[in-house]
N, C-alpha and C positions, 0 to 999 in steps of 0.2 A: 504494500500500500504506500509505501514511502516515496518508492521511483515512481510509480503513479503519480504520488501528490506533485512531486518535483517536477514531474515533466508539465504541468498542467502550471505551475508557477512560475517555473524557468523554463519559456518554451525553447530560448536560446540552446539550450544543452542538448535538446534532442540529436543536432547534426551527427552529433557521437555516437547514436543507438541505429544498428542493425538491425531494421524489420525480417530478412528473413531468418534469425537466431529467436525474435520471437513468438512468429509464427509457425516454428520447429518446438519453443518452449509449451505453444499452445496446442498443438497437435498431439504432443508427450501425455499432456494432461486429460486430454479428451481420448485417449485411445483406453485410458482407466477409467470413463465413465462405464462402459458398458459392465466389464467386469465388475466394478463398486455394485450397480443394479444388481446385476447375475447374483452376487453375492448376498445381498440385501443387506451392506455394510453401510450404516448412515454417516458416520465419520469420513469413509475413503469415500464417498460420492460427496459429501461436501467440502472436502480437499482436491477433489480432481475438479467439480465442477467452479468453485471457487478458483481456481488456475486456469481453468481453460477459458470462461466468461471474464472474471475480473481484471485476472492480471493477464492472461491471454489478449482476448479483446479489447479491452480496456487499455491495454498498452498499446494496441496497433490503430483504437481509436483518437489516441493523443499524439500518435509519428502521423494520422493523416492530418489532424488540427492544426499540430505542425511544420504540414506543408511537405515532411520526409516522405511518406508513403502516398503516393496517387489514387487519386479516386477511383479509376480500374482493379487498381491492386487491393486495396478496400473492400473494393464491392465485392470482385470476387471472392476474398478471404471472406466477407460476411457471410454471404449466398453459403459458399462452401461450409461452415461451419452451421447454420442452418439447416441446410440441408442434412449435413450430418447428426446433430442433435435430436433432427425428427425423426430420422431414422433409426434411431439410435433407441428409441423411448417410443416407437412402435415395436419395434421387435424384442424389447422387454413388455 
């Protein structure tokens, strides 16, 4: 939550963050949702989905505020993790 907040008050610093390290960190996280579900673990599904939405998304929605990440590459990652999520929570 911190680099979050940071990036969101020092939009300056962003130049230094790699969007695709965090959209590898976000993918990491969402491949433990299904599992967490499978499992019916409420802590690992609120750590995975906390990671893949918050700091996931939430960080690639502050490199696009930024001006680092392009609205293509945004949407896409968006769509694609939507899609993924529904998928994800139909077939649980």
């Amino acid at each position: 939550v911190a680099q979050l907040w940071h990036n969101v008050t020092h939009p300056e610093s962003l130049a230094g963050l790699d969007p695709g390290t965090n959209v590898l960190a976000m993918a990491g996280n969402g491949l433990m949702v299904p599992r967490a579900l499978h499992t019916r673990d409420a802590v690992w599904l609120t750590g995975s989905a906390w990671g893949t939405v918050v700091m996931g998304w939430g960080m690639l929605l502050s490199l696009f505020r930024g001006g680092v990440l392009g609205p293509r590459a945004f949407a896409a990652v968006t769509a694609g993790l939507a899609i993924y999520l529904a998928a994800v929570a139909w077939a649980e």
